[in-house]
C-alpha positions in Angstrom: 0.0 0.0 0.0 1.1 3.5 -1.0 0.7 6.0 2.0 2.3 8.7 0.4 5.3 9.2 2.5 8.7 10.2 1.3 11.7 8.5 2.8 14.2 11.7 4.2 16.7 10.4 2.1 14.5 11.0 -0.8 13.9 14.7 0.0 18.2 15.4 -0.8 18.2 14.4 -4.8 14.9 16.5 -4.8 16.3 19.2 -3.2 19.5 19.4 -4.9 17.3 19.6 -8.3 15.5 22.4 -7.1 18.4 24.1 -5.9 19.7 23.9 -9.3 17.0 25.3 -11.1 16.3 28.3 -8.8 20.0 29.1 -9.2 19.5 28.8 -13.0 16.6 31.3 -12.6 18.6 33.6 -10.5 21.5 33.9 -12.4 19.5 34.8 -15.1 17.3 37.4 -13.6 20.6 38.9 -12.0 22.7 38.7 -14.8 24.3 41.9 -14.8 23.4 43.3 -11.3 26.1 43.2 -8.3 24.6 40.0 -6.9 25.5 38.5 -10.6 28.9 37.0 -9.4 27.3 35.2 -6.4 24.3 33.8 -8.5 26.5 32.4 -11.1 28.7 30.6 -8.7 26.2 28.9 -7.2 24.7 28.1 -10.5 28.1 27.1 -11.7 28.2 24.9 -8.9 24.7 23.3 -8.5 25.4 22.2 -12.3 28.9 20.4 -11.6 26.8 18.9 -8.7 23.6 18.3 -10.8 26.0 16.6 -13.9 27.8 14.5 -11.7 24.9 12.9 -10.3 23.5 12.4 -13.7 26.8 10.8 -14.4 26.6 8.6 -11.3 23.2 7.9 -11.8 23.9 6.4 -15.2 27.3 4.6 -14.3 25.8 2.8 -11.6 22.3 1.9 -13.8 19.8 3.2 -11.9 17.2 4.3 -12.9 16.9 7.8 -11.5 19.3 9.2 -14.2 15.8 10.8 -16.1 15.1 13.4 -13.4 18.5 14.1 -12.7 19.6 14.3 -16.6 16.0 16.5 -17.1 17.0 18.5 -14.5 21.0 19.2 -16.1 19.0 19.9 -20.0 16.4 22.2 -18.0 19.5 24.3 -16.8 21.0 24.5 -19.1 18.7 25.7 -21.5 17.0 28.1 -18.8 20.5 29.9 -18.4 21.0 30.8 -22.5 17.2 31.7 -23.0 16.6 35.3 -23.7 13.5 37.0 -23.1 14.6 40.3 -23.9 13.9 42.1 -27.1 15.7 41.3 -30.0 18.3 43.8 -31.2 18.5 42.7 -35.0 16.1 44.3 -37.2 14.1 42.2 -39.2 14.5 41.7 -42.4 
């Protein structure tokens, strides 16, 4: 029977993920402002942390290497995705 109860132990790897994508999130929104340098080295470091687990996750042939690999792509993408208006003119 499911009672819907998450081991502690299960609560890290979740963590971890969202860790990585709020840091994704806040180095983008402070990409230029004096808080920049903190929010991209925690970003820089959530993703060694977040790729090495995916790594991990695949060596050992789990398989919990989905969330953790989703989470790396989500990142990544998150971090070079511009919102801003485009400076080209349009041809």
């Amino acid at each position: 029977m499911i009672d819907g109860d998450i081991g502690g132990a299960a609560w890290l790897p979740i963590g971890m993920q969202m860790a990585g994508l709020v840091s994704a999130v806040l180095a983008r929104l402070y990409e230029a402002g004096t808080h920049g340098v903190w929010c991209h080295r925690l970003f820089y470091l959530c993703m060694a942390f977040v790729g090495a687990a995916t790594t991990a996750a695949i060596v050992l042939g789990t398989t919990q290497w989905l969330p953790w690999g989703a989470t790396f792509a989500a990142m990544s993408v998150s971090v070079v995705l511009d919102f801003g208006p485009s400076t080209r003119e349009v041809l």
